[in-house]
Backbone bond lengths (Angstrom), bond angles and torsions (degrees), N, CA, C in turn:
res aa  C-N    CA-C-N  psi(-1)  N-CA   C-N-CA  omega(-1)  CA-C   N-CA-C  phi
1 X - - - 1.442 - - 1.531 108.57 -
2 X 1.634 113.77 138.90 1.479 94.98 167.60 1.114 132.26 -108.64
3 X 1.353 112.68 168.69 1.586 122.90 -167.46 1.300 117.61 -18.23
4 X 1.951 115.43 -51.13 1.428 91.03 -165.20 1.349 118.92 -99.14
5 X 1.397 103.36 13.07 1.434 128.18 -169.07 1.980 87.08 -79.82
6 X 1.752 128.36 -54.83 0.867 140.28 -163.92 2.022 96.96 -64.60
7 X 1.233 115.92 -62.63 1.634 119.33 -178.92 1.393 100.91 -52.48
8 X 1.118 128.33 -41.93 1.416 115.34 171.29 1.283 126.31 -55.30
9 X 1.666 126.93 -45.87 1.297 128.10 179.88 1.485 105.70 -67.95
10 X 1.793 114.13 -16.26 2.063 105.49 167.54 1.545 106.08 -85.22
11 X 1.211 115.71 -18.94 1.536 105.59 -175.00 1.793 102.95 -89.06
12 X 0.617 99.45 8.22 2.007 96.20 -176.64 1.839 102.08 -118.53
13 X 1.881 103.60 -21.60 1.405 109.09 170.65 1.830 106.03 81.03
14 X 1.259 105.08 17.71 1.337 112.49 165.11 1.743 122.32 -86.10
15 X 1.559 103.84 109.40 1.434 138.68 -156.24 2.101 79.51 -44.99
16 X 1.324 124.17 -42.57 1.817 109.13 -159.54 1.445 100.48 -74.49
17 X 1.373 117.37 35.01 1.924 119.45 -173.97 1.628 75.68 -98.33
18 X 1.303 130.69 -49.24 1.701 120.70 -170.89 1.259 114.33 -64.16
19 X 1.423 105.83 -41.55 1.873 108.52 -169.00 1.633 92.88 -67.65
20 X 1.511 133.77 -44.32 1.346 129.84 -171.83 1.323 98.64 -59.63
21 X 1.324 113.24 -80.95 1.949 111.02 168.46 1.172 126.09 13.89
22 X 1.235 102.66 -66.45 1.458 113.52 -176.31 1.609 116.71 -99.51
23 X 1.467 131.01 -22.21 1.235 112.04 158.66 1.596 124.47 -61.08
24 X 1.803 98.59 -30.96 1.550 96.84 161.68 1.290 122.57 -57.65
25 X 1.107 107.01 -87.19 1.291 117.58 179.93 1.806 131.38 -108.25
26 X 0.999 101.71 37.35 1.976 101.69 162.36 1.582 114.61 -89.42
27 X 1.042 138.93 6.20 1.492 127.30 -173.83 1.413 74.57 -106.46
28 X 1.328 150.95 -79.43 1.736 146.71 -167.95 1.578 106.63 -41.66
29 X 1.579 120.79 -46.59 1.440 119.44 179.68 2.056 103.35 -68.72
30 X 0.735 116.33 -32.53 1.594 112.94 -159.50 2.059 84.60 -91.66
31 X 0.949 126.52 -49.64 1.543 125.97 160.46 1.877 114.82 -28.68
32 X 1.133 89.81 -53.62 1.677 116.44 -175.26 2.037 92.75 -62.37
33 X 1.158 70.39 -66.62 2.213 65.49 -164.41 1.508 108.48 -74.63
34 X 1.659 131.93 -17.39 0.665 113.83 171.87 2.213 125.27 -74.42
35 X 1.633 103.06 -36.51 1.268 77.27 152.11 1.167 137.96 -103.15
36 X 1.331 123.55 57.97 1.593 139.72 165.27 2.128 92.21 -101.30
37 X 1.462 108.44 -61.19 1.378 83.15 179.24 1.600 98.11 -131.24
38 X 0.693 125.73 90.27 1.877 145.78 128.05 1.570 107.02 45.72
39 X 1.539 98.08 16.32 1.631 97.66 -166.97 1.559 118.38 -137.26
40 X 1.219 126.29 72.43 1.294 118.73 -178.07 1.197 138.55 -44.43
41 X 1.542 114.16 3.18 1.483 113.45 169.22 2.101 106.77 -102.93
42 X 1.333 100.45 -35.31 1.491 92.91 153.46 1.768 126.58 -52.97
43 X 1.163 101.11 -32.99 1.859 110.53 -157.91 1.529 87.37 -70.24
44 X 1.669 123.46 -59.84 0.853 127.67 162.98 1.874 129.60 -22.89
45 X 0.699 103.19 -72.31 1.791 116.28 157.95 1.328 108.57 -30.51
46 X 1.460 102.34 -67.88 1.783 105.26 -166.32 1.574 103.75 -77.04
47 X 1.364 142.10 -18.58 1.439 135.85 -179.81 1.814 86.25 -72.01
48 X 1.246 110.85 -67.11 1.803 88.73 -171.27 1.531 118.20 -68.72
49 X 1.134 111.00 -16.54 1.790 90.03 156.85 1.094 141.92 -63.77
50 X 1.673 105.99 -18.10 1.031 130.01 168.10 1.585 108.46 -82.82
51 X 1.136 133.46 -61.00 1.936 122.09 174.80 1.509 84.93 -37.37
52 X 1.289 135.32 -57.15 1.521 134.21 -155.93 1.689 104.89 -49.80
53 X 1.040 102.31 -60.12 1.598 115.69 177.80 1.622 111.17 -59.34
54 X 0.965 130.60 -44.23 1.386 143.57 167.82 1.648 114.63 -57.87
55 X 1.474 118.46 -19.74 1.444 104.87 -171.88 1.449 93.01 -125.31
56 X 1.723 124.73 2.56 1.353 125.57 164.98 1.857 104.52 -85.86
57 X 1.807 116.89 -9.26 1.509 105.88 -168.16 1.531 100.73 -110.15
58 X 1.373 101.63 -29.55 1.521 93.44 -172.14 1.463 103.12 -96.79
59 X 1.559 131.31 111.91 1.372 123.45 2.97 1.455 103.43 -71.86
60 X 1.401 106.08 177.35 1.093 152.11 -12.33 1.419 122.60 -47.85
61 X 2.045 90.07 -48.74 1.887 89.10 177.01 1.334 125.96 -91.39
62 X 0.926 90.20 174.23 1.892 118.10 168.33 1.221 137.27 -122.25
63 X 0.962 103.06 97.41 1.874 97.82 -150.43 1.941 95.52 -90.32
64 X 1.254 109.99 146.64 1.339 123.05 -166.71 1.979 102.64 -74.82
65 X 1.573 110.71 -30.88 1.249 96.38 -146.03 2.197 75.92 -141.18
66 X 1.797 120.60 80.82 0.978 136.88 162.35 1.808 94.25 -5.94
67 X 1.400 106.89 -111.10 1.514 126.97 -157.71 2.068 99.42 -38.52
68 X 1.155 112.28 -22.45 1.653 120.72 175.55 1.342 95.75 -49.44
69 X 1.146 95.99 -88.81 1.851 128.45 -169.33 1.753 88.43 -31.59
70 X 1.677 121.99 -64.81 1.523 118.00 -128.72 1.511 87.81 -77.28
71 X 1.433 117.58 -43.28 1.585 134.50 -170.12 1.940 110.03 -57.50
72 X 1.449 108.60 -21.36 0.944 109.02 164.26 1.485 142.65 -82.36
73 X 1.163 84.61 -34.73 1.719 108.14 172.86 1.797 115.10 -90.14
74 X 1.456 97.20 3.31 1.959 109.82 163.62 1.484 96.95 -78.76
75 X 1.460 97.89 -65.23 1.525 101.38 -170.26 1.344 116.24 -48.11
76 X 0.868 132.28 -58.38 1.292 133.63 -163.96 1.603 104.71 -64.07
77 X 1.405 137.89 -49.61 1.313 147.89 -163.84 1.465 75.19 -83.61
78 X 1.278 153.78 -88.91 1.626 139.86 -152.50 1.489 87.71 -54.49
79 X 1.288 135.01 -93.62 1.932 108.66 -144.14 1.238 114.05 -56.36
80 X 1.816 125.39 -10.18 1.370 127.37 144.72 1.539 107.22 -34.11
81 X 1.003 120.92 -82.61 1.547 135.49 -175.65 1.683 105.97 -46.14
82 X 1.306 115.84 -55.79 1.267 116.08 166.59 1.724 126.87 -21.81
83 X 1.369 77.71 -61.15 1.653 104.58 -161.15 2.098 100.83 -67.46
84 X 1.491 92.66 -34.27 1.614 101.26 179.57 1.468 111.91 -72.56
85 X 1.519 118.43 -29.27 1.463 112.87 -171.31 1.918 117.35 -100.51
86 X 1.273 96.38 11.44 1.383 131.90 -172.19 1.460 128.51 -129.67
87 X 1.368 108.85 19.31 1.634 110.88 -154.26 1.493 100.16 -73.56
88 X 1.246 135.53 -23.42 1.587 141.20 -156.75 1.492 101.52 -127.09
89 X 1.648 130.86 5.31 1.234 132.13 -161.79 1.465 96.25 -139.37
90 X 1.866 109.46 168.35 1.004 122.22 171.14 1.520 107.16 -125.98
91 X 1.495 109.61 152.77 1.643 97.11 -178.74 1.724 83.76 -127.14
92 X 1.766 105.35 147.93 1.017 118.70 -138.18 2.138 97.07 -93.24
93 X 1.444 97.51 -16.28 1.594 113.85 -163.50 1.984 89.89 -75.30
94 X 1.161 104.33 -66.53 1.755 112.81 170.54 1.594 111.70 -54.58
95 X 0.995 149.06 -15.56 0.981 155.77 -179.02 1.690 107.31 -81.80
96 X 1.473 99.62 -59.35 1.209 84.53 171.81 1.659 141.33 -99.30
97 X 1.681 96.48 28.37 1.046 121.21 172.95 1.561 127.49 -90.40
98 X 1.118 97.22 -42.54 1.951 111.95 147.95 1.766 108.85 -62.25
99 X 0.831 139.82 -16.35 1.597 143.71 175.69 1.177 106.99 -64.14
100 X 1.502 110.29 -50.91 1.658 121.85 -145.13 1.812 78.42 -88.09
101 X 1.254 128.88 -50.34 1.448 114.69 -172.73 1.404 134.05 -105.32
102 X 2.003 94.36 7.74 2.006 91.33 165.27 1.490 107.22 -74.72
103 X 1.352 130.47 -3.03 1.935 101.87 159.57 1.323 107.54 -107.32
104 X 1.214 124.89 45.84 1.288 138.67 146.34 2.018 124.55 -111.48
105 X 1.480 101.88 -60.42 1.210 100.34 166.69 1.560 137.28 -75.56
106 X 1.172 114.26 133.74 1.385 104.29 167.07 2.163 139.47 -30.41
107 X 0.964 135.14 130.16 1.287 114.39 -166.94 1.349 97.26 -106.91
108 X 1.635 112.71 134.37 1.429 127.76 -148.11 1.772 93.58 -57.59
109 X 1.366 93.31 -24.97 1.736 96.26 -152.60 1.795 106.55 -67.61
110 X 1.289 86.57 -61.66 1.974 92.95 161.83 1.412 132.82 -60.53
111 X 1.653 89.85 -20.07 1.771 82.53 174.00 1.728 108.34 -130.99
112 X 1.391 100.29 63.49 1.438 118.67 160.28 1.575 119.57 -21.16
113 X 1.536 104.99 -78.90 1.487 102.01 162.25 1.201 144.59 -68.88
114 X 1.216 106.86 15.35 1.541 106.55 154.07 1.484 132.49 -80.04
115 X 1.086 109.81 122.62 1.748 105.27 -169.00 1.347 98.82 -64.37
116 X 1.331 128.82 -175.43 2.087 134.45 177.21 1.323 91.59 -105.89
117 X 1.534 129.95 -34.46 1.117 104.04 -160.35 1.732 108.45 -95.76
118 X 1.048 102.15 8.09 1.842 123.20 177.26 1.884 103.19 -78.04
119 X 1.342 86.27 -32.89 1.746 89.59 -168.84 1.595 78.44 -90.64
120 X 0.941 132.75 -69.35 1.269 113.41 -157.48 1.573 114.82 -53.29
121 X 1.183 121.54 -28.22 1.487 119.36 171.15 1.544 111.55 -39.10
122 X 1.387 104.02 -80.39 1.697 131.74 151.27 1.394 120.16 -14.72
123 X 1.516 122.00 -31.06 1.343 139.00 -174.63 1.789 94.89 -75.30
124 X 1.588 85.15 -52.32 1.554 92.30 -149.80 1.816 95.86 -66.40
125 X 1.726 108.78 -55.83 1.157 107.56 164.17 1.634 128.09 -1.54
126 X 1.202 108.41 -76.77 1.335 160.98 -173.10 1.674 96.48 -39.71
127 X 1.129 119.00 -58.96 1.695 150.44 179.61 1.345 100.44 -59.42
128 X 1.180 113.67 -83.42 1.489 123.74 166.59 1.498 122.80 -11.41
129 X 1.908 97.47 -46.84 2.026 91.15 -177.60 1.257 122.01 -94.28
130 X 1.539 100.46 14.49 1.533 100.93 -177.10 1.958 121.72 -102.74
131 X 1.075 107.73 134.94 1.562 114.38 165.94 1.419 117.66 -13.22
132 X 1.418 147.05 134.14 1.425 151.76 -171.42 1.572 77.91 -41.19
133 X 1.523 101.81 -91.33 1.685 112.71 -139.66 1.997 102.33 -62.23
134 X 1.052 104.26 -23.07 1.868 84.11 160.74 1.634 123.27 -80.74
135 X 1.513 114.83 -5.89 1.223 126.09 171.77 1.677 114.20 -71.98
136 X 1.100 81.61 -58.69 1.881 105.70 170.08 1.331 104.77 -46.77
137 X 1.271 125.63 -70.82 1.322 121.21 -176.33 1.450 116.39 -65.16
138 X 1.010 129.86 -37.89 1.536 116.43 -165.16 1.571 109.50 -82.11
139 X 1.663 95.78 -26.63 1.692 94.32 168.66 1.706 107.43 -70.96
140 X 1.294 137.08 -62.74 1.511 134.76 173.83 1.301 101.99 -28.22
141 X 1.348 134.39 -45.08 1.734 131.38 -154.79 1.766 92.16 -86.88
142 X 1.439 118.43 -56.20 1.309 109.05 -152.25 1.814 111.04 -109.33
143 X 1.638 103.07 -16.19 1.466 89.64 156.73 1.159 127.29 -120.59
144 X 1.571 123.98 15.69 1.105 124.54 -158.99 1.789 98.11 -122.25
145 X 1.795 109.30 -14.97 1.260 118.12 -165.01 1.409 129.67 71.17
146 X 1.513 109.21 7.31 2.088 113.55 -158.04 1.566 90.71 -71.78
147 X 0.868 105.31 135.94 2.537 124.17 160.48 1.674 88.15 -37.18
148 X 0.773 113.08 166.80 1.383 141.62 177.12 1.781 105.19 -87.07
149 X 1.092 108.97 -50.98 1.632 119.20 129.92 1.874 131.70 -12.10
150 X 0.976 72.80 -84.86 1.793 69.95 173.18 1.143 128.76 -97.45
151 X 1.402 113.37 12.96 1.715 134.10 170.60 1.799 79.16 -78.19
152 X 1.257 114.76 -70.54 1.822 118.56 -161.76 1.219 123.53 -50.41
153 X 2.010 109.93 -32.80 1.246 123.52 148.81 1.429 109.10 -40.95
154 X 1.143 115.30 -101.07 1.340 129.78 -156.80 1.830 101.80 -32.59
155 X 1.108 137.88 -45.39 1.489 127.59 -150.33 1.498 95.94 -129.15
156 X 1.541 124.01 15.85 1.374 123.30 149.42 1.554 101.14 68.20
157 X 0.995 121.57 47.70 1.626 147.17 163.79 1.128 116.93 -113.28
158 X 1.469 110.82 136.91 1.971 109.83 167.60 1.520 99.72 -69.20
159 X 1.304 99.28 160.83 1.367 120.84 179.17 1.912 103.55 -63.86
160 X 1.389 114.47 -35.67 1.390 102.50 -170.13 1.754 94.04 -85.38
161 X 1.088 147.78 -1.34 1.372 132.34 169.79 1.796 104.87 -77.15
162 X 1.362 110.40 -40.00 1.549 111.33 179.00 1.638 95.95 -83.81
163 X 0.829 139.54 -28.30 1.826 114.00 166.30 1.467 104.12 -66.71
164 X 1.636 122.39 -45.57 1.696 92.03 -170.94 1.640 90.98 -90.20
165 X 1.044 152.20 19.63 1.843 134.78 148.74 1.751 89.25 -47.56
166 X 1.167 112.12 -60.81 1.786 122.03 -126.06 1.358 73.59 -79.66
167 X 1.436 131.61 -58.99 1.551 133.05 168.61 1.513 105.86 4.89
168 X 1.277 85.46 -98.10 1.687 121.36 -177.55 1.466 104.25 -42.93
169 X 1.539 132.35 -58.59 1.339 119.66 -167.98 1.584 102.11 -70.44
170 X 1.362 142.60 -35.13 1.120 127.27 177.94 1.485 141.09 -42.50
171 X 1.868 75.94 -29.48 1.731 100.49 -167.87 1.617 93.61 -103.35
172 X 1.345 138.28 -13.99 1.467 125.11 148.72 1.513 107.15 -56.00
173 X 1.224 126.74 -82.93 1.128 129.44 174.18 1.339 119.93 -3.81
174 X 1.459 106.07 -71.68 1.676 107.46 168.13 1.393 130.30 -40.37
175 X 1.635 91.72 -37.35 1.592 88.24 179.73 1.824 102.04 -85.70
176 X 0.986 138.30 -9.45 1.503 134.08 -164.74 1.278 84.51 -80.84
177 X 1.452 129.01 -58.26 1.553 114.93 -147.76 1.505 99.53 -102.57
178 X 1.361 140.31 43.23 1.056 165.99 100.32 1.300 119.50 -50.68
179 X 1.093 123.64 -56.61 1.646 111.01 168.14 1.616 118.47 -105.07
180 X 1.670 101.88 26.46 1.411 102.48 133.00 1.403 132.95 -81.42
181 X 1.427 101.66 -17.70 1.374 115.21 -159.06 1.357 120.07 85.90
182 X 1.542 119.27 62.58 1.390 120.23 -161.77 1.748 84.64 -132.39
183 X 0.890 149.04 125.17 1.382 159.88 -162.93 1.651 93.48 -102.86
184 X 1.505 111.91 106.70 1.433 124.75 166.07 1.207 131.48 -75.56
């Protein structure tokens, strides 16, 4: 079914907007939260909290781009969940996922005045000037969470061409939000 065929069955409040939801897209959402936390009976949980969240927003909204909107509101409710089943621990996969991009991103602490959703503009910006397959990859690695591994799977690349993509785009990056004036 498509997208606006699906926002329509939440704006009329017809219960088959969830069952569509998820024949669309729940095997990519439960993918999504499962590698955020390593647990398919959590991922599970957080994909319907998420239809949950999705059929408490639409209305009001309408989001232009379905899997945008739903993929966002996974993430956030999984490292929610994350963050709850982890409160006194570190997990070692996220850990070193903030590694690869604190000398890229700004650190909230030094850069106070920066709004999030300014960087995220800039993020998105940022996305935009890059080549398909470094686009592809850096989104799979950093919003999608995929191994470096199954980024190489999926798009039939060795693993060392997607480490130096992510290489290389990090260190564009650096330089983009540098001559935004973003203090690294």
């Amino acid at each position: 079914m498509e997208d606006s065929a699906i926002i329509e069955l939440y704006w009329n409040r017809d219960e088959a907007a969830i069952r569509e939801t998820d024949a669309s897209y729940g095997k990519k959402l439960h993918s999504l939260s499962q590698h955020i936390l390593s647990s398919r009976e959590d991922a599970g949980e957080c994909v319907n909290d998420t239809y949950l969240e999705a059929w408490n927003t639409i209305p009001p909204q309408r989001p232009n781009f379905l899997y945008a909107f739903l993929s966002k509101i996974c993430r956030y409710i999984s490292f929610g969940r994350l963050d709850w089943n982890n409160a006194a621990k570190r997990r070692a996969e996220l850990i070193s996922l903030t590694e690869e991009l604190e000398q890229t991103i700004p650190d909230s602490r030094s850069q106070q005045e920066l709004d999030s959703r300014e960087l995220g503009r800039l993020l998105s910006r940022f996305v935009t000037t890059l080549p398909e397959d470094s686009r592809l990859i850096f989104l799979r690695r950093y919003w999608h969470l995929d191994t470096t591994e199954e980024i190489a799977r999926r798009y039939g690349f060795t693993q060392s061409k997607v480490k130096t993509q992510l290489h290389r785009t990090r260190a564009k990056l650096y330089t983009f939000l540098e001559k935004e004036g973003i203090a690294v």
